[in-house]
Backbone as CSV, one residue per row, in Angstrom:
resi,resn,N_x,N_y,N_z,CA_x,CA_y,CA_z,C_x,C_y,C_z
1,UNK,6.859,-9.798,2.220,5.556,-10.054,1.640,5.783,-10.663,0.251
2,UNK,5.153,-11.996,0.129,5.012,-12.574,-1.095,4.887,-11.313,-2.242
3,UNK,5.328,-11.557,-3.591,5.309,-10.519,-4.793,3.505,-10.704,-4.726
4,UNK,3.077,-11.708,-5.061,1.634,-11.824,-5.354,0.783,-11.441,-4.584
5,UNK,1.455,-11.132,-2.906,0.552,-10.309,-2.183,-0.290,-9.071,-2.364
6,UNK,0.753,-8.233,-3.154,0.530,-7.058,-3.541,-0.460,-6.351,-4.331
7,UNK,-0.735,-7.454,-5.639,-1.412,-6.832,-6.473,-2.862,-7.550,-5.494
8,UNK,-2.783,-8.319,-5.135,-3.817,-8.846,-4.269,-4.550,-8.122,-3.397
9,UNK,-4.070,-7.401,-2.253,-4.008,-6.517,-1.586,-4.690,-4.973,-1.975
10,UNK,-3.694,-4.598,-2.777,-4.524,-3.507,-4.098,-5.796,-3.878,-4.445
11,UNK,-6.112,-4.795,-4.902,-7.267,-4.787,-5.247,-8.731,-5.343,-4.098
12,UNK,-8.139,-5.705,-2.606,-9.057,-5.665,-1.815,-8.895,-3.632,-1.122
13,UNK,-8.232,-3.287,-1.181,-8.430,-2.021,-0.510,-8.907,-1.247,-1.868
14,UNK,-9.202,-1.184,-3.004,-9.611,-0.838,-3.833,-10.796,-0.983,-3.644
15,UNK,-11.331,-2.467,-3.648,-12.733,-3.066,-3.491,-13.611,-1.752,-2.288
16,UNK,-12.362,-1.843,-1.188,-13.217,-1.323,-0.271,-13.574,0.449,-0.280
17,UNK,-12.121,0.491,-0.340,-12.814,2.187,-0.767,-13.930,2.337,-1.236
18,UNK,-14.079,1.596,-2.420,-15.174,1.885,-3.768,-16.402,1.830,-2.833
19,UNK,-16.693,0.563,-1.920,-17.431,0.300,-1.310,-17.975,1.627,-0.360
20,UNK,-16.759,2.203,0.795,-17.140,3.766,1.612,-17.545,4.770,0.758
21,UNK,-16.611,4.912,-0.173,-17.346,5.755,-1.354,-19.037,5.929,-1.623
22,UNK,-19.557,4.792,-2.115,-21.064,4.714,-2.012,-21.485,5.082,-0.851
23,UNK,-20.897,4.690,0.063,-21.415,4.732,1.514,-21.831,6.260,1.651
24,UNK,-20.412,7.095,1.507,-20.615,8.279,2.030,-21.293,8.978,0.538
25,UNK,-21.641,8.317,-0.461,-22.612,9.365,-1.757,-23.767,8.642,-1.153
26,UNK,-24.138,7.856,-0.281,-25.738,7.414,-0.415,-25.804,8.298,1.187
27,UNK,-24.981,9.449,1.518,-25.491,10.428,2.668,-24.949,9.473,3.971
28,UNK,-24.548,8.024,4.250,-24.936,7.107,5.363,-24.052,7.764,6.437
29,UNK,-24.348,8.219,7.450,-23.120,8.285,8.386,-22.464,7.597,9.207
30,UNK,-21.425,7.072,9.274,-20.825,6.042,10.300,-19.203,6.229,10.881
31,UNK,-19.940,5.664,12.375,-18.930,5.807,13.600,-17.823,5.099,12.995
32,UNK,-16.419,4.911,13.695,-15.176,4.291,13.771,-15.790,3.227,13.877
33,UNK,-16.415,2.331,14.380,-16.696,1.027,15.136,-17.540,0.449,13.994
34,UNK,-18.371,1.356,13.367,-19.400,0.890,12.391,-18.649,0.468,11.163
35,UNK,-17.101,0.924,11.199,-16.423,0.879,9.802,-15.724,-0.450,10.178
36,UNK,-14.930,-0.395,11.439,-14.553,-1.147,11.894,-15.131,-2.827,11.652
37,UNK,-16.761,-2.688,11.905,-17.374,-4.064,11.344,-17.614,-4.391,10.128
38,UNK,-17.541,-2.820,9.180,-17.852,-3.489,7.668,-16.670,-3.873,7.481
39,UNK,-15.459,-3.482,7.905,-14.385,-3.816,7.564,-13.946,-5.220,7.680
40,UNK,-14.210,-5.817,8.735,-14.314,-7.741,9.484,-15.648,-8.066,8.086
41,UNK,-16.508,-7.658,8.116,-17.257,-8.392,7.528,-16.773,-8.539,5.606
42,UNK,-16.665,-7.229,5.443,-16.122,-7.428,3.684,-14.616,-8.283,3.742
43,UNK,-14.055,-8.620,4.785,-12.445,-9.549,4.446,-13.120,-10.971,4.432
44,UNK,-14.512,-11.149,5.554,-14.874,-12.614,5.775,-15.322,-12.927,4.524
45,UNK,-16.435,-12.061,3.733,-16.996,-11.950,2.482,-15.876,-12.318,1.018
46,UNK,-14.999,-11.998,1.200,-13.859,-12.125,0.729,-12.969,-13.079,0.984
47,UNK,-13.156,-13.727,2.053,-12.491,-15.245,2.307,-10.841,-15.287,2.333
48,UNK,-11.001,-13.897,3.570,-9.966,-13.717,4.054,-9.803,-13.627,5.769
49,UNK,-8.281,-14.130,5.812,-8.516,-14.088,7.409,-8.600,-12.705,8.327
50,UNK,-8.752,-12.674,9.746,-9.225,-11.394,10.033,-8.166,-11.124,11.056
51,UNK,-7.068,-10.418,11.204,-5.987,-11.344,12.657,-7.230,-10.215,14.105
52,UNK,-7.272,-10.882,14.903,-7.891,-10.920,15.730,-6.599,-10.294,17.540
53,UNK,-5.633,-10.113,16.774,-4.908,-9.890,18.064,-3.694,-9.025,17.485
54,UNK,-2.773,-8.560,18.214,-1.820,-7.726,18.008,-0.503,-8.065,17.250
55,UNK,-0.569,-9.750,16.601,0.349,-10.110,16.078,1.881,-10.664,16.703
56,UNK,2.407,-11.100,15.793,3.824,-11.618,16.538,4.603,-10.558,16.525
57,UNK,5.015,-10.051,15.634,6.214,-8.694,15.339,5.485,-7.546,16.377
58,UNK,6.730,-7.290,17.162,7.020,-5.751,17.741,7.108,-4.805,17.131
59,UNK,6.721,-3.536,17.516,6.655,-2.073,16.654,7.969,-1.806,16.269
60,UNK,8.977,-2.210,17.254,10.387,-1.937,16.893,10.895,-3.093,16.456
61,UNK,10.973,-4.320,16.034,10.860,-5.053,15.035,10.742,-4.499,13.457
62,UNK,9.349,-4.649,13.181,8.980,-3.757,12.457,9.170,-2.532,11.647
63,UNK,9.706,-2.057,12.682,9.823,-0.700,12.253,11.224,-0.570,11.437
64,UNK,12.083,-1.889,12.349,13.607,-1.965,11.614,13.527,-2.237,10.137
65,UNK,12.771,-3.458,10.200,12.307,-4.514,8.832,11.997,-3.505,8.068
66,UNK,11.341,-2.079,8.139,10.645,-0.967,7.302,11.892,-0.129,6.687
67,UNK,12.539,-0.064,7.907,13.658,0.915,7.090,15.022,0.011,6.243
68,UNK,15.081,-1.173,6.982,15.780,-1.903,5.678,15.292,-1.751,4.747
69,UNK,13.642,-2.206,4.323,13.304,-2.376,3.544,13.047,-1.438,2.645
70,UNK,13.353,-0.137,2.930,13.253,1.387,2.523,14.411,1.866,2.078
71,UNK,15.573,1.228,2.782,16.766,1.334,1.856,17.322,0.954,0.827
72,UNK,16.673,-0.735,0.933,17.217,-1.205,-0.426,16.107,-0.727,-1.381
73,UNK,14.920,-0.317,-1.341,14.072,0.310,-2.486,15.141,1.625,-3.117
74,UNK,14.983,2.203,-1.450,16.096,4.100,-2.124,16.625,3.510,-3.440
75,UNK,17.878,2.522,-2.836,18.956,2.013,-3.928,18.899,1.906,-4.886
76,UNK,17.815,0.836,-4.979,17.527,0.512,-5.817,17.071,1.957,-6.945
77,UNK,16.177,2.801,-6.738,15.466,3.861,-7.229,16.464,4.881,-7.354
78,UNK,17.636,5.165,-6.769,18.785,5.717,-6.667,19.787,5.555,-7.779
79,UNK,19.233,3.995,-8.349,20.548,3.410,-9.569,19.425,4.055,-10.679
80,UNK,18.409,4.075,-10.683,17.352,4.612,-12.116,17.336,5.706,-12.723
81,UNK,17.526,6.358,-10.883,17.664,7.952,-11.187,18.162,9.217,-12.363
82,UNK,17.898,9.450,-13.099,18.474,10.595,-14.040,18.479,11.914,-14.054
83,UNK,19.251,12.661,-13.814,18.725,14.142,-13.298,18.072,14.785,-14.542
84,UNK,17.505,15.933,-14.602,16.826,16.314,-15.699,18.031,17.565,-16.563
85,UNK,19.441,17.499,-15.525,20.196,17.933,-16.156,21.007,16.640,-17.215
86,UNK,21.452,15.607,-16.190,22.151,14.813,-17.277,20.671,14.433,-18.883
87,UNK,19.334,14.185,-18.600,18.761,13.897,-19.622,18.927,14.938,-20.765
88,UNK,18.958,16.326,-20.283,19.441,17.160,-20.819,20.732,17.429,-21.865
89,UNK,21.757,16.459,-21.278,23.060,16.532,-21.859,22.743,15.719,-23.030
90,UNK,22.162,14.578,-22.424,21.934,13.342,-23.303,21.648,13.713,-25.028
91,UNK,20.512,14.546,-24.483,20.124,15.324,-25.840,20.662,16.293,-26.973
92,UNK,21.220,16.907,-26.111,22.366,17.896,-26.534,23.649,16.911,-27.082
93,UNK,23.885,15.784,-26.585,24.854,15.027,-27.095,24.622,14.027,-28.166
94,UNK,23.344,14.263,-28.461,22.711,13.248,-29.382,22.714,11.563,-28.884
95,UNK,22.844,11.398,-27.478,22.731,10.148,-27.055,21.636,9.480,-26.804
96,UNK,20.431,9.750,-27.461,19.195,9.357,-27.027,18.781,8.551,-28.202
């Protein structure tokens, strides 16, 4: 996923929450199916596409692409890591 997808993204599922939110403080009750269409309708409103079918990628595809992609995050988040003992030392060693 493009970097710029993201913050993009965030801020349409943001949009929408905010949107059910009202929904469910103005009392409204609605089925799966009823969400289902505000949901097509606020992406069209938004001038976004809607995918209409099950896509190219397989679940197990997918699912691989997820855990690569879950490893090199770990790693990554793995090299940042500081235990709250070494920050500890740090201090005690005057290395801060």
């Amino acid at each position: 996923m493009p970097k710029t997808t993201s913050p993009k993204l965030n801020l349409i599922v943001s949009m929408f929450l905010d949107f059910a939110e009202l929904q469910a403080t103005n009392g409204r009750l609605m089925k799966m199916q009823d969400w289902v269409n505000k949901l097509d309708s606020f992406l069209i409103v938004s001038e976004k596409e809607i995918l209409i079918n099950s896509g190219k990628v397989s679940h197990k595809k997918a699912i691989e692409k997820a855990k690569i992609e879950y490893q090199k995050f770990r790693q990554n988040e793995d090299k940042k890591y500081i235990s709250d003992f070494d920050k500890e030392m740090k201090k005690l060693l005057g290395k801060e």
